[in-house]
N, C-alpha and C positions, 0 to 999 in steps of 0.2 A: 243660356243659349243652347239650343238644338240643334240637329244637324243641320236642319229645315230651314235656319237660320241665318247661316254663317255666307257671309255676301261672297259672290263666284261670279266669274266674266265668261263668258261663251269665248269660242277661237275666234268669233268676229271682235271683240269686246263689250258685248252689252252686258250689263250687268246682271244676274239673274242671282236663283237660289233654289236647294232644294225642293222649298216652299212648291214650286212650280208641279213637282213629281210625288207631293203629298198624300196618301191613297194605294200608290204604285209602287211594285216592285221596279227597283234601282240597281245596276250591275257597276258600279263604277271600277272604272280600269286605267292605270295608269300607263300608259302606249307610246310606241316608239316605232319608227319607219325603218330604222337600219338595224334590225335588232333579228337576230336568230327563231325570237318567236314570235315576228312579224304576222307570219302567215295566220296567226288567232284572227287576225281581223276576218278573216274569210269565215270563223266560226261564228266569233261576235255578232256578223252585220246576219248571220242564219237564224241566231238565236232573236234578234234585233225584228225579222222578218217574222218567224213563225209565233212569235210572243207579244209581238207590240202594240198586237188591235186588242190585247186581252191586259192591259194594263200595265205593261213590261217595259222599259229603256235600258239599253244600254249607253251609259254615259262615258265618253274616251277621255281622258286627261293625259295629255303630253308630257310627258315628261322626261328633261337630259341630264339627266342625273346616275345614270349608267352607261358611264363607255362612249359618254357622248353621242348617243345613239338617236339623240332626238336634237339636230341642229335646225331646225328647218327656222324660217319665219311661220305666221299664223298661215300666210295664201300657201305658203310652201306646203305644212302639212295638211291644209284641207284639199289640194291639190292631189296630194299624193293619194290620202286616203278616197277620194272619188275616183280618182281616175284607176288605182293599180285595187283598191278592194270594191269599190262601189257600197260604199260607205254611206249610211242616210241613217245613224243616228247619233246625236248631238254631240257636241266636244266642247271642253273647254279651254281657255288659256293655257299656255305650258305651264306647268307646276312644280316648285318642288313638293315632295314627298316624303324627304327626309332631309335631317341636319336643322340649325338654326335657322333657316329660312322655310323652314318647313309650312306649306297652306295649313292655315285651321281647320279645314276638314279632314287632310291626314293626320291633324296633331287628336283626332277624333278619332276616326279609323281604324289608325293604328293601336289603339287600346284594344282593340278585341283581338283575343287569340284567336289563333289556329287551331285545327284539331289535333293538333301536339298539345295542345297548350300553350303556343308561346304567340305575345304579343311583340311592339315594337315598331322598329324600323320593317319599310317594306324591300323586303329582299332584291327584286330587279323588275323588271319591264314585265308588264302584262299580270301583277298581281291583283286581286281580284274580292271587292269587298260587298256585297249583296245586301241592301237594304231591304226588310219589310214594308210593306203598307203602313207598319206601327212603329217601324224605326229603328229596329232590331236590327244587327248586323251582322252577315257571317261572315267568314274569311277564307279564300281562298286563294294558296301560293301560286306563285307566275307558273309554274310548269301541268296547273292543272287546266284542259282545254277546254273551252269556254264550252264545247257540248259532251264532257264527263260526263259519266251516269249522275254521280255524284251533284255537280252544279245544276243539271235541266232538273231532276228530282227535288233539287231544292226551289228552284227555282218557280215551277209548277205547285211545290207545295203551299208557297208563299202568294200566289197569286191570286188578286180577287173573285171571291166568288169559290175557291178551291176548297 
């Protein structure tokens, strides 16, 4: 099974899959409404805006798994993120990310190190996994802002046509 593979529900619950973003670079993020580094979503939906007519998504995954930071219902957090970031790209279910419950796409994921080196569990809210066209994945820790030098550079490096 590939990443492309692994079955995922939207926040509304349809069922979907990678499969869908096949070709494109992928930003998957796993996000929280009451969380200190909230405010990325202002980055994300920029990066979301200036990259996504050239083959780019950002995907949000909910996640309360820190600090309880993500209690909402599904309508609560797609509420939230429309009305307080103006948020338009895609989300999924709430997820865990780590522990024995962990989704099969973080139990993927999270195999890829950081540029420390280190793989694992995802440290906190707004950590930051970047898919290839080809599937390849980088990793980038929650305190790196979704428009770093670092992330848009990769970002543009990986994008089609680049």
């Amino acid at each position: 099974m590939t990443l492309y593979d692994i079955p995922l529900h939207s926040l509304s619950g349809e069922a979907t899959t990678l499969a869908e973003y096949k070709g494109k670079v992928v930003l998957v993020v796993n996000v929280a409404s009451k969380c200190g580094l909230t405010p990325q979503y202002e980055g994300l939906e920029r990066l979301q805006k200036t990259y996504g007519a050239r083959g780019f998504t950002v995907l949000g995954v909910p996640c309360n798994q820190f600090g309880g930071q993500e209690p909402g219902t599904a309508e609560e957090i797609g509420a939230f993120c429309s009305a307080t970031y103006g948020v338009t790209f895609p989300m999924l279910e709430k997820t865990d990310v780590n522990g024995p419950g962990r989704h099969p796409l973080y139990a993927e994921l999270t195999k890829t190190a950081d540029v420390d080196g280190e793989a694992g569990d995802v440290q906190w809210n707004f950590e930051k996994f970047l898919i290839s066209p080809q599937g390849e994945v980088t990793r980038f820790r929650p305190r790196t802002e979704p428009e770093a030098a670092e992330l848009v550079a990769a970002i543009e490096a990986r994008l089609p046509g680049a």
